[in-house]
Backbone bond lengths (Angstrom), bond angles and torsions (degrees), N, CA, C in turn:
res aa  C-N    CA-C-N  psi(-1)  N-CA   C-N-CA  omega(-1)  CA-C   N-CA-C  phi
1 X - - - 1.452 - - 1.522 108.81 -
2 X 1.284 133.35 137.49 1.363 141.36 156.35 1.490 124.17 -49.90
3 X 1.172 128.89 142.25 0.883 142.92 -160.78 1.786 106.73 -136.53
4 X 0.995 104.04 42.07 1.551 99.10 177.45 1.569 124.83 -46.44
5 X 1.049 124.93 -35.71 1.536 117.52 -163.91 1.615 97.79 -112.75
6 X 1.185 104.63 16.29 2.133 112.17 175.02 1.229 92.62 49.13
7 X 1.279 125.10 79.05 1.685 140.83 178.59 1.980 77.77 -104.14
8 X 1.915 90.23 136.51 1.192 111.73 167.84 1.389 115.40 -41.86
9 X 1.199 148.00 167.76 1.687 153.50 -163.92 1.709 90.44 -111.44
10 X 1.410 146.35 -30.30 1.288 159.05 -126.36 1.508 114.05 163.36
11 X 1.503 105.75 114.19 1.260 127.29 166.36 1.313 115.67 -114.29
12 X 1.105 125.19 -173.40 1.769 141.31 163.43 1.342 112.46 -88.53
13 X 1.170 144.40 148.30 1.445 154.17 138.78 1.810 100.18 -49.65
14 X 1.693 108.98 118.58 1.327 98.67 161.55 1.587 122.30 -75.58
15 X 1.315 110.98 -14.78 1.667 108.12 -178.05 1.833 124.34 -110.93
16 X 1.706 98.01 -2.57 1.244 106.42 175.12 1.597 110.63 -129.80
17 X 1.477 124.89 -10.01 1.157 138.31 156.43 2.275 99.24 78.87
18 X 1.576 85.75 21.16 1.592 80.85 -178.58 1.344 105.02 -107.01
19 X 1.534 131.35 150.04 1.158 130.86 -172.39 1.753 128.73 -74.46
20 X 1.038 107.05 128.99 1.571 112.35 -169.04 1.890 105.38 -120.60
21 X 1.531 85.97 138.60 1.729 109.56 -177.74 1.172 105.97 -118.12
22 X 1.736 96.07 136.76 1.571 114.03 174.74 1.279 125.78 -56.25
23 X 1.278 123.25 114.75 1.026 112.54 175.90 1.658 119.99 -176.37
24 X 0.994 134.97 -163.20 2.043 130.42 -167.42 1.698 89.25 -114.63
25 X 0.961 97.98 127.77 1.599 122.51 174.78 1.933 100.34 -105.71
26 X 1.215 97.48 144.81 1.366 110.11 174.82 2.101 119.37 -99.32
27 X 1.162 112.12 70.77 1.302 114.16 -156.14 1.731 97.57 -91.98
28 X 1.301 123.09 175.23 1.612 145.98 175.99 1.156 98.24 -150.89
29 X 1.564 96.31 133.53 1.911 122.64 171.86 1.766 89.07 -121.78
30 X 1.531 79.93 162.53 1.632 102.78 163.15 1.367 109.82 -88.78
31 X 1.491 124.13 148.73 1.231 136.54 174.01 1.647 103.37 -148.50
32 X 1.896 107.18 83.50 1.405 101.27 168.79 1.580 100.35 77.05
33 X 1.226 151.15 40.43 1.279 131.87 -168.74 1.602 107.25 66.43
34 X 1.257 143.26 -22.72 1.443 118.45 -171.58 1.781 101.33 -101.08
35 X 1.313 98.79 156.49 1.444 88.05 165.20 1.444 122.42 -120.74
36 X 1.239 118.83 177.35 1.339 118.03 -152.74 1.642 110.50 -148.92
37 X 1.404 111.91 128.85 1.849 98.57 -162.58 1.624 76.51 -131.00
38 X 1.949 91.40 156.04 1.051 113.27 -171.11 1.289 104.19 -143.98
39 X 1.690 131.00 -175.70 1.023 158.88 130.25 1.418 135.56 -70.41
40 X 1.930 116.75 84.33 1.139 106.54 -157.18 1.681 109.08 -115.82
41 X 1.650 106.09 78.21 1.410 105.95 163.63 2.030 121.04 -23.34
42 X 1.094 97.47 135.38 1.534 108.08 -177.18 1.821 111.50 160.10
43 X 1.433 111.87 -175.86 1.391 104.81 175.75 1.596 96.39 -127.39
44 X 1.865 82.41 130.15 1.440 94.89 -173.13 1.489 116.82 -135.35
45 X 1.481 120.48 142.73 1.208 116.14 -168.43 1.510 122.16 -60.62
46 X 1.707 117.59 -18.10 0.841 117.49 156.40 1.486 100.44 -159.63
47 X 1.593 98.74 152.15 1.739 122.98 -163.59 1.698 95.31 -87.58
48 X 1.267 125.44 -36.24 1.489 109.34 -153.92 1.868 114.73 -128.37
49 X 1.483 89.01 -2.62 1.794 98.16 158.12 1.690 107.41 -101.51
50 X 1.498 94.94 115.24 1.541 102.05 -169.60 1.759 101.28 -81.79
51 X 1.439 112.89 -2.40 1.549 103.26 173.33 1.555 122.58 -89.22
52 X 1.381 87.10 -13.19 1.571 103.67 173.36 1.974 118.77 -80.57
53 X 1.519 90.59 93.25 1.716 88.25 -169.13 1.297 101.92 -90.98
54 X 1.140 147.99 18.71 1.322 144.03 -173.73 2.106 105.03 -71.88
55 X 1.146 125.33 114.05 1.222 114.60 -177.37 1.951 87.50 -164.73
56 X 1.832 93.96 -176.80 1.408 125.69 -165.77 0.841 88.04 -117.00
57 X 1.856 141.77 137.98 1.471 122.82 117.08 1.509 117.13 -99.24
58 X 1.397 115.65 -174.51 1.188 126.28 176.66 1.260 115.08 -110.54
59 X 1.551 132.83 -164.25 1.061 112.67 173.81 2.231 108.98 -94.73
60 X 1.533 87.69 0.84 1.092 92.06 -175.79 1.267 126.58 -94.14
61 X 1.279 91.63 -10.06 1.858 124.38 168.87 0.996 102.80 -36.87
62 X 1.697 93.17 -76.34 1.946 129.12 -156.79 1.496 84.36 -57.85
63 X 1.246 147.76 -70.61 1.261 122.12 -150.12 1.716 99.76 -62.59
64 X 1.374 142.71 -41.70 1.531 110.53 176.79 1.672 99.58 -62.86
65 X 1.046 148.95 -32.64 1.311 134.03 -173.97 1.916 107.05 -67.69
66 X 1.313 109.09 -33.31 1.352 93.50 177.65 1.589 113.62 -70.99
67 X 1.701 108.26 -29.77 1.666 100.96 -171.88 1.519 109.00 -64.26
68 X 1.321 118.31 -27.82 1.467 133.51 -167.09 1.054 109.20 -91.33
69 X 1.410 137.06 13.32 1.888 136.33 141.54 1.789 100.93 -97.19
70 X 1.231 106.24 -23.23 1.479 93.21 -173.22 1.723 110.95 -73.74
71 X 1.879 93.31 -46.88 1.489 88.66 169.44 1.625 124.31 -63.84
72 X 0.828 130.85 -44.00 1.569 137.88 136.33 1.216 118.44 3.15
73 X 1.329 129.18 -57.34 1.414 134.23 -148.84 1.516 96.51 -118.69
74 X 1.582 124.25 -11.00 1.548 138.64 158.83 1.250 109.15 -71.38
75 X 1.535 117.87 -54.01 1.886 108.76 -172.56 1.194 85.67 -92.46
76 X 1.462 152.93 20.05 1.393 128.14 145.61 1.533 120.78 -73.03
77 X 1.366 98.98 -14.76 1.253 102.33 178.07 1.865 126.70 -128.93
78 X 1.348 78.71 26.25 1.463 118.70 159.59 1.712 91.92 66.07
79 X 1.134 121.43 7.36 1.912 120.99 178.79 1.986 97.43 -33.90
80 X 1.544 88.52 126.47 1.734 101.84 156.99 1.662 130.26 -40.78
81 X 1.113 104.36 -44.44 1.351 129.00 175.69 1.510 119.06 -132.15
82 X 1.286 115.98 119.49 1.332 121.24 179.07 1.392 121.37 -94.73
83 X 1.339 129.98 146.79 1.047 117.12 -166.90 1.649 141.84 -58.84
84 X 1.513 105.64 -8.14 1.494 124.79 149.48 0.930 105.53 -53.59
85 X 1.302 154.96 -76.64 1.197 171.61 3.90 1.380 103.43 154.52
86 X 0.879 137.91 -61.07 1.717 161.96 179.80 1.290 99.61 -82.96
87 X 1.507 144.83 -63.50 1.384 136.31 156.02 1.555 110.66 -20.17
88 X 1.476 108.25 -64.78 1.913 107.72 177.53 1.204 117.06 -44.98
89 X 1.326 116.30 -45.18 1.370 128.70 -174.40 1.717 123.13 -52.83
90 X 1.498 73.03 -56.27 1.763 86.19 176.30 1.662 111.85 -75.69
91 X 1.221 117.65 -7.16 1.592 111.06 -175.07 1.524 90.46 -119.75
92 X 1.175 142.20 27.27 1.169 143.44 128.37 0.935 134.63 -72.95
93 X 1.379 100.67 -22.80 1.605 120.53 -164.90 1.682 99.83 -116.15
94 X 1.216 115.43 31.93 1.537 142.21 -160.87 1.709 103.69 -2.53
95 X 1.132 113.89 59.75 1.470 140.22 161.53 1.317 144.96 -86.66
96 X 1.469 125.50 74.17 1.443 122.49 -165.97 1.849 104.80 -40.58
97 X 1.299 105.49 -179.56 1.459 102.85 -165.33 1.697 100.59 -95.74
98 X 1.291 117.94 13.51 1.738 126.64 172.22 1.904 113.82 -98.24
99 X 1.475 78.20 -47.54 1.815 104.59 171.50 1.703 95.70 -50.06
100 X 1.216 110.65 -69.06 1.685 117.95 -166.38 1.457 103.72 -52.43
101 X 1.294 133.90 -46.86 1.090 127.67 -159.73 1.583 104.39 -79.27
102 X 1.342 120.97 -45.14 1.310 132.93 147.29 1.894 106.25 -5.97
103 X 1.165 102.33 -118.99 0.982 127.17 141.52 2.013 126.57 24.39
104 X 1.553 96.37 -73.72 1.664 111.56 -177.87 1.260 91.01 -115.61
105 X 1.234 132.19 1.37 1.869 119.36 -177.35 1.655 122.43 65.27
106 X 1.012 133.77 -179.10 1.202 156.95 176.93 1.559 112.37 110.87
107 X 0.914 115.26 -25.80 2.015 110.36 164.39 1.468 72.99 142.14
108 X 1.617 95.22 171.59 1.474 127.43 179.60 1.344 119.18 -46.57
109 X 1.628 129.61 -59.57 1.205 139.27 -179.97 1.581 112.08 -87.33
110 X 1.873 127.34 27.32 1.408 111.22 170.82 1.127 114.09 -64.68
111 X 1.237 122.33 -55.70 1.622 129.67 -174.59 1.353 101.97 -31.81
112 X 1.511 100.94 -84.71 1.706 97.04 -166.78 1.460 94.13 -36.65
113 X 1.348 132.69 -56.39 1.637 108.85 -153.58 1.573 94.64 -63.98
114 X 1.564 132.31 -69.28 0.739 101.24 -170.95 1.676 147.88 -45.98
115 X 1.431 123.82 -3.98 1.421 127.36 -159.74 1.913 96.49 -106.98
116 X 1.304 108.22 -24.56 1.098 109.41 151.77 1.061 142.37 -75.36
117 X 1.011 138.18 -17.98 1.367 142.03 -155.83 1.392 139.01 90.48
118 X 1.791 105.64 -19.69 1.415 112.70 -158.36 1.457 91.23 -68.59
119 X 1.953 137.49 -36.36 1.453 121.32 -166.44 1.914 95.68 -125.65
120 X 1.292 98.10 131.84 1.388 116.34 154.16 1.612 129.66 -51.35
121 X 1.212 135.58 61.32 1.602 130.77 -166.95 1.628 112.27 -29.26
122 X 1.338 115.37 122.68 1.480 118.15 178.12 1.476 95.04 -47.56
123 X 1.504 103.19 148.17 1.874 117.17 150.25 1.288 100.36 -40.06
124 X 1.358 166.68 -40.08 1.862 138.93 -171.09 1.336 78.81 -74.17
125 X 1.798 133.45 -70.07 1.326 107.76 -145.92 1.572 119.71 -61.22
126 X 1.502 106.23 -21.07 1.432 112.32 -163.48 2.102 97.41 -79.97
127 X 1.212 107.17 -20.10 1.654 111.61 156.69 1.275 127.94 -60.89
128 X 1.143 102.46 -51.97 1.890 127.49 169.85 1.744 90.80 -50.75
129 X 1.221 119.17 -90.05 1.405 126.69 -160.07 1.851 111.22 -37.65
130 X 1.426 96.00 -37.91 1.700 94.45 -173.10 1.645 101.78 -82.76
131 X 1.367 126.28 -26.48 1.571 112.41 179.57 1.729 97.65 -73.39
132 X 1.414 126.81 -47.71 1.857 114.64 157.71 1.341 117.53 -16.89
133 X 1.441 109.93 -56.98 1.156 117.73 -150.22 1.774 92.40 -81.32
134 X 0.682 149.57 -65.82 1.928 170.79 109.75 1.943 87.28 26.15
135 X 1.119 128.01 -48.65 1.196 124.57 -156.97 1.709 106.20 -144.97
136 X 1.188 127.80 73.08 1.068 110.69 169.84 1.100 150.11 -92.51
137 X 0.946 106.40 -10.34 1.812 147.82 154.48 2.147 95.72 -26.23
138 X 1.805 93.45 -59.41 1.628 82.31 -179.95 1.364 122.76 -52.52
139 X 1.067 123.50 -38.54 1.354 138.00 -173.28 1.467 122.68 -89.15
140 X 1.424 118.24 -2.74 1.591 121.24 -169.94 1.427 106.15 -87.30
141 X 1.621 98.43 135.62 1.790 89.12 165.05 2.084 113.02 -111.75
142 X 1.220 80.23 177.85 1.259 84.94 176.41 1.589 115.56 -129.62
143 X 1.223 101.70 -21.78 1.753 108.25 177.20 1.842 110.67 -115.68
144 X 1.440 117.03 21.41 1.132 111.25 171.18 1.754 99.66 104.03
145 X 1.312 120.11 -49.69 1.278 125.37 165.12 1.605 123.08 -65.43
146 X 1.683 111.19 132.78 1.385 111.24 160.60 1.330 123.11 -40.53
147 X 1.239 141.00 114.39 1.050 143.04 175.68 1.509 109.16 -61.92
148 X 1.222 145.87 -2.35 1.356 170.70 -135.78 1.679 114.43 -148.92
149 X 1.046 115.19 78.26 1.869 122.85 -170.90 1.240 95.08 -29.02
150 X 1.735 110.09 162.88 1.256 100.64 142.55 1.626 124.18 -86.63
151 X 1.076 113.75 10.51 1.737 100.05 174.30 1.655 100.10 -86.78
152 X 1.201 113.29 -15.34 1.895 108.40 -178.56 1.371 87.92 -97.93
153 X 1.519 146.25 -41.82 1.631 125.19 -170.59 1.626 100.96 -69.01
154 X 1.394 145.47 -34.53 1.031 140.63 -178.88 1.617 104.55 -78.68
155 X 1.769 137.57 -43.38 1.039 116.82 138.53 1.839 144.11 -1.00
156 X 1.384 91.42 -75.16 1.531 108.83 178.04 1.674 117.27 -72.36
157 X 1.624 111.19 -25.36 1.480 124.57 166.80 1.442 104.04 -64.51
158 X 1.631 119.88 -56.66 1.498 119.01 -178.09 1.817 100.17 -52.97
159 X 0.751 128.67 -81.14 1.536 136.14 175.46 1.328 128.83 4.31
160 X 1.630 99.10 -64.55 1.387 131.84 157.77 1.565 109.85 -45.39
161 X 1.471 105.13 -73.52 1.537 98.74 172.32 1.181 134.56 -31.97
162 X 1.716 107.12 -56.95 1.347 110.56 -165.10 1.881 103.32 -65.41
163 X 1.385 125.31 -51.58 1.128 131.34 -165.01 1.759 100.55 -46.11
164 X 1.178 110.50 -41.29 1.691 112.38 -173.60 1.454 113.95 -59.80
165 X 1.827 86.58 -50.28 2.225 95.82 170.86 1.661 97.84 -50.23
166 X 1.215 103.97 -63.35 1.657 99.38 -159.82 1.439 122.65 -38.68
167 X 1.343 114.62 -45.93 1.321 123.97 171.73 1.438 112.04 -72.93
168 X 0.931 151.38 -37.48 1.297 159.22 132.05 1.392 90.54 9.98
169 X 1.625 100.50 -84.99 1.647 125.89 -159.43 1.568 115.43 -38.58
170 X 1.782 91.98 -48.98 1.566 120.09 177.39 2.083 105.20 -45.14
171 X 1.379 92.78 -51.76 1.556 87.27 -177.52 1.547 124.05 -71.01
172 X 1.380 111.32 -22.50 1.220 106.22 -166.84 1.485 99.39 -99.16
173 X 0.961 128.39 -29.04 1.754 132.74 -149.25 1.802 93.03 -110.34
174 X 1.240 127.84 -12.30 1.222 121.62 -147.32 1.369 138.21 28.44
175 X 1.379 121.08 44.89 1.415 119.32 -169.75 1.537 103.43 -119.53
């Protein structure tokens, strides 16, 4: 495990005064009835009795503990792409989360929603995101700008659309 900020190897418990080691704990939350196991860097009195919750986090902890209810509460609901998932995407596609929205559309604040959890990306965007992901090269910048106009990202948005209507059409109309 990394140790970026040379965090002691062994501390004290402030509420049980027993000694805890740095290190990734293997924990499970509930999500909706499903459960969900993770990797939870921190210092813990013990790494491999999962009944033993006695541990430290940091504040840097909590952010993998926050991504790991969000992903959690994504494959609880079986989402295509979870919000890890879509974060990679877009920082593959070396895209701040204003750039991206730019870019693949949905208004100013999708990203954040999407990377959180609070919004589910429609099927076009969740199409959009996997040809990114398949091709990122279209979408990469190098000077801060989409390398990808917007008359070709709204292009490739129309595209997306229509293919979803079409099949749509296919089911209802049978043609």
């Amino acid at each position: 495990m990394t140790n970026p900020r040379n965090y002691p190897d062994a501390i004290s418990s402030a509420e049980t005064g027993r000694t805890l080691r740095r290190g990734v704990k293997m924990l499970t939350i509930d999500a909706g009835g499903h459960p969900f196991t993770y990797g939870q860097p921190g210092w813990w009195a013990s790494l491999d009795d999962p009944q033993d919750k006695d541990g430290q986090l940091t504040d840097e902890d909590n952010v993998i503990r926050a991504a790991a209810r969000r992903e959690a509460k994504a494959s609880a609901k079986q989402a295509a792409l979870t919000p890890l998932v879509i974060r990679a995407i877009r920082e593959g596609c070396g895209l701040s989360q204003q750039n991206a929205a730019r870019v693949f559309g949905g208004g100013a604040k999708a990203f954040e929603k999407y990377e959180s959890g609070e919004v589910v990306p429609s099927s076009a965007m969740m199409r959009l995101l996997l040809l990114a992901a398949k091709h990122p090269a279209l979408f990469r910048t190098d000077s801060g700008e989409p390398l990808v106009s917007e008359d070709d990202a709204e292009l490739i948005r129309e595209t997306v659309r229509k293919s979803s209507v079409e099949r749509i059409y296919e089911h209802i109309y049978g043609s």
